[in-house]
C-alpha positions as CSV (number, residue, x, y, z in Angstrom):
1,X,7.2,24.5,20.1
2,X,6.2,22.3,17.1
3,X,3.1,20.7,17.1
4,X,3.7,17.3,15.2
5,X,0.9,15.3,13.2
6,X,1.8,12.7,11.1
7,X,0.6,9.8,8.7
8,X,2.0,6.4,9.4
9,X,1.5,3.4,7.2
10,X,3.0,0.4,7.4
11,X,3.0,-2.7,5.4
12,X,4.5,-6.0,5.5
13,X,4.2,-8.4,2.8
14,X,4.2,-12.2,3.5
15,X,4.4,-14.9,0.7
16,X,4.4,-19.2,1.9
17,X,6.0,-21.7,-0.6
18,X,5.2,-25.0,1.6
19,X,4.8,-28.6,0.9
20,X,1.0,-28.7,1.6
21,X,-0.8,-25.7,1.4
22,X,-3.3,-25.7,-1.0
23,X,-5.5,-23.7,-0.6
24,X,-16.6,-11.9,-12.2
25,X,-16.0,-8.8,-12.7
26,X,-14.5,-7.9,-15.5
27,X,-10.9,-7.6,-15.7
28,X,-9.4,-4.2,-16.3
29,X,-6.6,-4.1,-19.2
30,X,-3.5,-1.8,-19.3
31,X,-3.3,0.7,-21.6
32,X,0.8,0.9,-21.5
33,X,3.2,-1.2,-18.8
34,X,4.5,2.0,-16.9
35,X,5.0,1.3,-13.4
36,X,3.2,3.9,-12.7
37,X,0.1,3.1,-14.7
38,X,0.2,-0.4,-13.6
39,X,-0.2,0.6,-9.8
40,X,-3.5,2.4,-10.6
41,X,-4.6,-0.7,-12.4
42,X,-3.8,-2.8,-10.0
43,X,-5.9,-0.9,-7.4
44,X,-8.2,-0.9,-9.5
45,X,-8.5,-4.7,-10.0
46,X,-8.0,-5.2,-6.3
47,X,-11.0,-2.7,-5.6
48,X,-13.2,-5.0,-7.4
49,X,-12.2,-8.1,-6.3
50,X,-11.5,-7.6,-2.5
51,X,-14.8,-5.4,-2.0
52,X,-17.4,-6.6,-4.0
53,X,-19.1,-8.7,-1.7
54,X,-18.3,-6.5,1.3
55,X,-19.3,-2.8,0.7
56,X,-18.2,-1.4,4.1
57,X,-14.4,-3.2,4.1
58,X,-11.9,-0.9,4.3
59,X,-9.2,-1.3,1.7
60,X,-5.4,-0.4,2.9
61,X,-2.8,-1.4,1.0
62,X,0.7,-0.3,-0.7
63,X,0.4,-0.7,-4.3
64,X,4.2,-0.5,-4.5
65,X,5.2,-2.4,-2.4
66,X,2.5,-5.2,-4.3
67,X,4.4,-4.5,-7.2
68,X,8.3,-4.5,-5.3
69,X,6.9,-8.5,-4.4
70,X,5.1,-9.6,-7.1
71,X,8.0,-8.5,-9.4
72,X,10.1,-11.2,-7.5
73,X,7.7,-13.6,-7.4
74,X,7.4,-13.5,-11.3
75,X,11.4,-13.4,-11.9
76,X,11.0,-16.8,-10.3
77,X,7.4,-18.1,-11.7
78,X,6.2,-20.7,-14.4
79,X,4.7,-19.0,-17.3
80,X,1.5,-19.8,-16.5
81,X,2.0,-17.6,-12.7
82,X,4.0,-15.1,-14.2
83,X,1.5,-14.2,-17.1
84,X,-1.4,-13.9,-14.6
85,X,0.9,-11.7,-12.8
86,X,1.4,-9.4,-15.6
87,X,-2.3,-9.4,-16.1
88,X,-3.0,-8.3,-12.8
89,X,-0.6,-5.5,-12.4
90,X,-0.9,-4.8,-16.6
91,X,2.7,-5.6,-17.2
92,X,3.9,-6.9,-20.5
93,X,6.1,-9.6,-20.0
94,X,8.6,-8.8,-22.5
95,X,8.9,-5.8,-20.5
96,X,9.7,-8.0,-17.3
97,X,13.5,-7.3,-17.0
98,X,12.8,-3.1,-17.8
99,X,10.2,-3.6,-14.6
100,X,13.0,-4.8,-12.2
101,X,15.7,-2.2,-13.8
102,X,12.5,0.2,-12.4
103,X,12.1,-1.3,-9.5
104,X,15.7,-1.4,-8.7
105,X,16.0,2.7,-9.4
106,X,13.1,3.2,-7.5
107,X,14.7,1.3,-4.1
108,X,17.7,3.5,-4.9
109,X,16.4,6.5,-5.2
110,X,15.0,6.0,-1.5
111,X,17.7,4.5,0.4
112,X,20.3,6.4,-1.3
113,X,19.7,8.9,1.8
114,X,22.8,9.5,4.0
115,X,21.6,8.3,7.0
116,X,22.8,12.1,8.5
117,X,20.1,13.4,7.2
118,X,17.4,14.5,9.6
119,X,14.8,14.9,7.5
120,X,11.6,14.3,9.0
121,X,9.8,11.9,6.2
122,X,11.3,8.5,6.4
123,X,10.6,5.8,3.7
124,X,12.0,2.5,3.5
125,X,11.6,-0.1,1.5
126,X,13.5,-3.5,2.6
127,X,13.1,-7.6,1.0
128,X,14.2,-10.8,2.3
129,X,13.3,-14.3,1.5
130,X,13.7,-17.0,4.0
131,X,13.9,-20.5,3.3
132,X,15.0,-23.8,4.7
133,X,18.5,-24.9,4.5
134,X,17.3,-28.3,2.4
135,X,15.8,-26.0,-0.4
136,X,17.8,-24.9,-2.8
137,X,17.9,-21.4,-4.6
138,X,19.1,-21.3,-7.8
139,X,22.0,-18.9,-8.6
140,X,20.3,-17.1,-11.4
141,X,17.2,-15.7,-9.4
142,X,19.2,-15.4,-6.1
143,X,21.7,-12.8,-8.5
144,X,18.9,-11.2,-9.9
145,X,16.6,-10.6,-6.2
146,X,19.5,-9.5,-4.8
147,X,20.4,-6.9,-8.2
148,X,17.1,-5.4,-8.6
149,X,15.6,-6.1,-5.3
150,X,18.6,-6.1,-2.6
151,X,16.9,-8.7,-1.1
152,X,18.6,-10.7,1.6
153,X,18.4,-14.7,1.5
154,X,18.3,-15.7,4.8
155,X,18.7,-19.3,5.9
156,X,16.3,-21.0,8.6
157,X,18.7,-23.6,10.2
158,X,17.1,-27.0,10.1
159,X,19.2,-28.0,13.2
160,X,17.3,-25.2,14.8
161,X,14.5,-25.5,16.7
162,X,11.2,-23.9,15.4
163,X,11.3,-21.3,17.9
164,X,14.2,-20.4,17.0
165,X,13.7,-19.8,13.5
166,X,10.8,-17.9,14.2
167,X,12.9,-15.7,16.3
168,X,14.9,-15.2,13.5
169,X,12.4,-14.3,10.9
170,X,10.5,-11.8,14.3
171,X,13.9,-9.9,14.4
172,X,14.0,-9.3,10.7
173,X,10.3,-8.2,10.7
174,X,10.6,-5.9,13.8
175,X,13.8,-4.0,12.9
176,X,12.5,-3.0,9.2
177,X,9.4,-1.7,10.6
178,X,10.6,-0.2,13.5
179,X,8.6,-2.3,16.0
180,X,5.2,-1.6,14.4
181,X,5.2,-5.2,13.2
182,X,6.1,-7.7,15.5
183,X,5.8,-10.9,14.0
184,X,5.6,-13.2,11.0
185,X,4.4,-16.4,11.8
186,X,6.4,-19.5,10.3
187,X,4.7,-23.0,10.6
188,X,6.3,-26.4,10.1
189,X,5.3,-26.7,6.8
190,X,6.8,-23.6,5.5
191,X,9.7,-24.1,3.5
192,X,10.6,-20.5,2.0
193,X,9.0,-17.3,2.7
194,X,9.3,-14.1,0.8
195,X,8.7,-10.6,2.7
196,X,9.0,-7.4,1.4
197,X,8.1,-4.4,4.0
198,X,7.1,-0.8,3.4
199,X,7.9,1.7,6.1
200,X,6.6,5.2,5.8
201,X,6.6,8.0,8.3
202,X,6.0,11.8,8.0
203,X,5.1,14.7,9.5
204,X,2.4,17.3,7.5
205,X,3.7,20.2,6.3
206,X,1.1,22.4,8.2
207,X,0.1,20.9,10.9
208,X,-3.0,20.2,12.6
209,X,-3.8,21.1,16.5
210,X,-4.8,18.5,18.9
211,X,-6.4,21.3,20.6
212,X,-8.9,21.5,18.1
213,X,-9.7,17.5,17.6
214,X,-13.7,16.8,18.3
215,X,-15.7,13.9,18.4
216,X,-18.4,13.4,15.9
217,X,-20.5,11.3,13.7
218,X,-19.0,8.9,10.6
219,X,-21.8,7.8,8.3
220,X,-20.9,5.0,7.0
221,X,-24.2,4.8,5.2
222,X,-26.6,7.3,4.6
223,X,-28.5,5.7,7.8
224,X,-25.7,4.4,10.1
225,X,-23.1,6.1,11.8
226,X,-19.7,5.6,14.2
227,X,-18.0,7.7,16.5
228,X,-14.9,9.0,15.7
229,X,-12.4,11.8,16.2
230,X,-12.0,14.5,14.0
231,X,-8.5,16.5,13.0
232,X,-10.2,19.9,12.5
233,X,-8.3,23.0,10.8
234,X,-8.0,25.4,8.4
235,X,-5.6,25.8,5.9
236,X,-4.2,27.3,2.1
237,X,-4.1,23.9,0.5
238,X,-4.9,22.9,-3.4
239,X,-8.8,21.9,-3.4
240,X,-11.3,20.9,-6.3
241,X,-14.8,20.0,-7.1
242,X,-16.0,17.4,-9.3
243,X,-19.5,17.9,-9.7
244,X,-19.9,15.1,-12.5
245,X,-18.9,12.5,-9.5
246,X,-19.8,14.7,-7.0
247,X,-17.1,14.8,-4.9
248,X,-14.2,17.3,-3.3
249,X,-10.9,16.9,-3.5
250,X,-7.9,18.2,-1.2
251,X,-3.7,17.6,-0.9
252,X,-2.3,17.8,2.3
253,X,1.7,18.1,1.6
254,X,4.1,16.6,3.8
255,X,7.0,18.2,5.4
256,X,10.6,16.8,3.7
257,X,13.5,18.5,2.2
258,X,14.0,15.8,-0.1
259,X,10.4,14.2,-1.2
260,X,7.8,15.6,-2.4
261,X,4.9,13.3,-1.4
262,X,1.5,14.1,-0.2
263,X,-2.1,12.6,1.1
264,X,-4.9,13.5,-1.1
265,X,-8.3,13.1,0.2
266,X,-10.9,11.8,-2.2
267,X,-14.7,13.4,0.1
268,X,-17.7,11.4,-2.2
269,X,-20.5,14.1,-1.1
270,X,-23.2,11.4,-1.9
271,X,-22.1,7.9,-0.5
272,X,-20.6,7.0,-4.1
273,X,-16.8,6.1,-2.7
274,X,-16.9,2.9,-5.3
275,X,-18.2,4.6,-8.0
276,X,-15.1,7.1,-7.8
277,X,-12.5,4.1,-6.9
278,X,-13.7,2.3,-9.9
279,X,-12.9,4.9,-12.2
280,X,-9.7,6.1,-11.0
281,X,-7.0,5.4,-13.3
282,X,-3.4,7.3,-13.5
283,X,-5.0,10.1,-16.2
284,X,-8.1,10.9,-14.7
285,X,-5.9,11.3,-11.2
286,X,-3.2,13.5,-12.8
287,X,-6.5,15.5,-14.7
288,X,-7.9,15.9,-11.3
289,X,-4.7,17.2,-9.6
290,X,-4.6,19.6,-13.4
291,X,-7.8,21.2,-11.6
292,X,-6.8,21.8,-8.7
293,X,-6.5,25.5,-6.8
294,X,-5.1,27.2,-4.0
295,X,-8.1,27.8,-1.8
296,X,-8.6,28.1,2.0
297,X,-10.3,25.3,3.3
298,X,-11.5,24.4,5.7
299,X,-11.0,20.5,6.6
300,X,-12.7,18.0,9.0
301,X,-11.2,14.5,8.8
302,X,-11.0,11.3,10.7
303,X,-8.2,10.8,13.0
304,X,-7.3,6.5,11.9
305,X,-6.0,3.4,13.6
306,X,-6.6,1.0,11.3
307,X,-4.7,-2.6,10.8
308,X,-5.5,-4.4,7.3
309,X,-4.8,-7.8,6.1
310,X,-4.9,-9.1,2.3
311,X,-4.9,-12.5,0.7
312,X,-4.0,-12.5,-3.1
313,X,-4.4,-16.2,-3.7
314,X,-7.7,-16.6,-5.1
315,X,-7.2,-13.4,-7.0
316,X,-4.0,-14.7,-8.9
317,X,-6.1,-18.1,-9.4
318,X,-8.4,-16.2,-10.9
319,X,-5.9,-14.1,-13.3
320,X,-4.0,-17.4,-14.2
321,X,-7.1,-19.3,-15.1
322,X,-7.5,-18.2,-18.4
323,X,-3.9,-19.7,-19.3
324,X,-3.5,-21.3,-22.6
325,X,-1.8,-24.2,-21.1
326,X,-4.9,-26.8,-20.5
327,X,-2.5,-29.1,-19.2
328,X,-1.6,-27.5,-15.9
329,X,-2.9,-28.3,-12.9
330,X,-3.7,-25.9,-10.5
331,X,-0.7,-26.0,-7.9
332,X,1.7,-26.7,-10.9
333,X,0.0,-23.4,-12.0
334,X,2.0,-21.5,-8.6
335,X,5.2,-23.4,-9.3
336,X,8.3,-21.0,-8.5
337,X,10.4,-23.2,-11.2
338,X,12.9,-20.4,-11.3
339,X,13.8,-19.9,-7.6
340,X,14.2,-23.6,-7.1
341,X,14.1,-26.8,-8.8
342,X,13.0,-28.6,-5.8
343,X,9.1,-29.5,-6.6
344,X,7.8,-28.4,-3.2
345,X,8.6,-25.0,-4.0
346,X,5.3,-23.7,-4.8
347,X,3.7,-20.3,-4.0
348,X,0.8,-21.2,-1.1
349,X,-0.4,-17.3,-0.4
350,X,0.5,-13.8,-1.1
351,X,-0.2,-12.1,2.2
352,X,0.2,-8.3,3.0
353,X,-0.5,-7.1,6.4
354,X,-0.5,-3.0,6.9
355,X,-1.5,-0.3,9.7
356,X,-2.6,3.4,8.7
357,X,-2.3,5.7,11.2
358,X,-3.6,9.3,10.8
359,X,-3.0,11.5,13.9
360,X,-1.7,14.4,16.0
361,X,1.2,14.3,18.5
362,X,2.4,17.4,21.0
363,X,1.2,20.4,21.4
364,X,0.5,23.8,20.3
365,X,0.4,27.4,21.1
366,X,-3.2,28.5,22.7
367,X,-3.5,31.4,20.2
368,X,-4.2,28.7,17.2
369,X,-7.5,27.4,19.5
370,X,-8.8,30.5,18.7
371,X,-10.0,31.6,15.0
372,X,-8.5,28.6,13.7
373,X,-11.4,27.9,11.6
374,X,-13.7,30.7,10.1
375,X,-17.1,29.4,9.0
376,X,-17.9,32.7,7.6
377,X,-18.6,31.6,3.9
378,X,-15.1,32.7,2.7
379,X,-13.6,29.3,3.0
380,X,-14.4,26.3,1.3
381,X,-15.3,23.6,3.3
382,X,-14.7,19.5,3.0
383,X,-15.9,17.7,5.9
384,X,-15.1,13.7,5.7
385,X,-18.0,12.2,7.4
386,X,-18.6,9.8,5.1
387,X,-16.1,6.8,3.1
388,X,-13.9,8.5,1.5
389,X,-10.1,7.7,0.2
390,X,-7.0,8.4,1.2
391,X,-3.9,8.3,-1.1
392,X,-0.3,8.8,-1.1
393,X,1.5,10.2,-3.9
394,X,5.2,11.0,-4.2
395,X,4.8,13.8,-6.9
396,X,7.7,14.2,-8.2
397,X,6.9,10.5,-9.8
398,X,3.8,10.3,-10.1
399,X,4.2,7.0,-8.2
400,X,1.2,5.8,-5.9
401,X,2.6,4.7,-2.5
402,X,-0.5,4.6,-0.5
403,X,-4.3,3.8,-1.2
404,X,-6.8,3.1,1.5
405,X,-10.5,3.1,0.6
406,X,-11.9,4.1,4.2
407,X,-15.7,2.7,5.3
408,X,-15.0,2.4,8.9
409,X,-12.7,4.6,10.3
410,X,-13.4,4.1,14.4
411,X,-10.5,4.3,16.5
């Protein structure tokens, strides 16, 4: 029998346009406008702005599927919006219209899957934007959301009740993510809502056994600790030390016959996790992976259940305040001119709601309880007892799916 473990992550991304919502570190410049490279530099603004006054806040998010949303919201922003967008992700502007050609091969070249297939990783990556029938959308960005973006426009009835409508948008949000996410809640004063959701599911390619799973000690710092679970094994995966930053590095592949994406596990061996995250850029991640070698290791990590909700507002306001237009006022600032020339149609919130789930399922044959892991100062070892990070990559891009910066990973 198979023994399956898998990684599950989630993510929904929620964006309000209502009538009356209103609601420093240093900022890190691009170096080109790759998609790519812009997804590490957008982590790596995020990093400093979500966590700097909270140093044991996990950090779970889809960089992508940030940049699948924001690259709508700037196809349909005022200058002012849209250049703080391209700040924060390090897109140049002029390069907007190659970013949604990018985007738009990027959505193909994961839903082009015949749906035959029975490969085991699923990724999915689905947009809609709803809206009252009283507001407007301009042909122009409706043509282009739905070009780049296949995104649906979806019409909340204003002879319906509230109810519902929200059943409406609840069916959307529950079908894309497979029931993981129930609901997305609309309020009265909501006029249009943008969501973009992010489904991922695999299964590794070596398993772990549930047979072997212990409790044990987190240190979240050097003097407090949690109880947690630990996925215990021993395997022929790709491992490296940095001994500048002190810390270990491993790849756990997952099984597909048609990706070729993997978690890598980022182990600080000195409670420096934000020292490493605030570094990482695209290079120095591909120089790391450069360094890595087949060695057997053997691996200790934290089974997770974690849910994770982020609120981009005041970290656009504080990526469009430095615009050269004076004149603005602050909500005109978050205007979405392009998607509608109705003046009420201005962006209140970027919202993005995920789960990460790390853990085994089935069972196993008794023969792996036994020898499974050899201590005997053969194998390398990289025990995650302390914050640590968990990425995605799909390889074969380069492309960073997944980033979760884990301080407190208690089931």
């Amino acid at each position: 029998m198979n023994l399956l473990t898998f990684a599950l992550f989630i993510t929904i991304f929620l964006i309000f346009c209502a009538v009356n919502l209103h609601s420093c570190n240093e900022i890190v410049y691009p170096k080109d406008t790759s998609v790519e490279e812009s997804l590490f530099t957008l982590t790596t603004n995020l990093q400093e702005t979500k966590t700097s006054n909270d140093l044991t806040e996990n950090l779970v998010f889809s960089p992508l599927g940030f940049s699948f949303l924001l690259g709508q919201i700037a196809a349909g922003a005022n200058p002012t919006l849209r250049d703080g967008i391209g700040l924060l992700l390090g897109w140049k502007i002029e390069d907007l219209p190659n970013i949604h050609e990018r985007h738009e091969n990027l959505l193909k070249s994961y839903t082009t899957i015949k749906e035959k297939d029975e490969d085991t990783l699923k990724i999915r990556i689905n947009s809609a934007l709803f809206h009252r029938d009283y507001l407007k959308i301009n042909k122009e960005y409706q043509i282009l959301v739905q070009k780049h973006y296949d995104s649906q426009l979806i019409v909340l009835a204003e002879n319906a009740s509230e109810s519902e409508n929200q059943q409406t948008i609840n069916n959307w949000v529950q079908n894309v993510t497979e029931g993981h996410i129930k609901d997305l809640p609309l309020t009265a004063n909501t006029i249009s809502l943008f969501a973009n959701a992010l489904y991922f599911n695999a299964e590794w390619l070596e398993p772990f056994s549930d047979q072997l799973t212990r409790a044990g000690k987190f240190f979240t710092t050097p003097d407090q600790n949690v109880n947690v679970s630990y996925l215990m094994g021993q395997q022929e995966i790709l491992y490296m030390e940095n001994h500048e930053l002190n810390f270990k590095m491993i790849r756990l592949p997952y099984n597909s016959t048609l990706h070729n994406i993997s978690m890598y596990i980022v182990s600080p061996q000195n409670h420096n996790l934000r020292n490493i995250t605030g570094q990482m850029t695209l290079s120095k991640f591909l120089t790391y992976k450069a360094n890595m070698t087949m060695k057997t290791v053997n691996i200790k990590m934290p089974k997770l259940a974690i849910k994770s909700k982020i609120h981009l507002r005041s970290t656009l306001e504080k990526y469009t305040e430095n615009s050269t237009n004076g004149t603005v006022s602050k909500e005109n600032k978050f205007l979405l001119s392009k998607v509608s020339d109705d003046s009420r149609s201005i962006l209140s919130d970027v919202v993005q709601e995920s789960t990460f789930n790390v853990h085994e399922k089935g069972t196993t044959f008794a023969s792996l309880t036994a020898g499974y892991i050899n201590y005997d100062g053969t194998a390398r070892n990289c025990r995650v007892d302390q914050p640590y990070l968990a990425i995605i990559v799909d390889e074969s891009k380069n492309l960073l799916l997944f980033w979760a910066s884990i301080y407190q990973p208690a089931l």
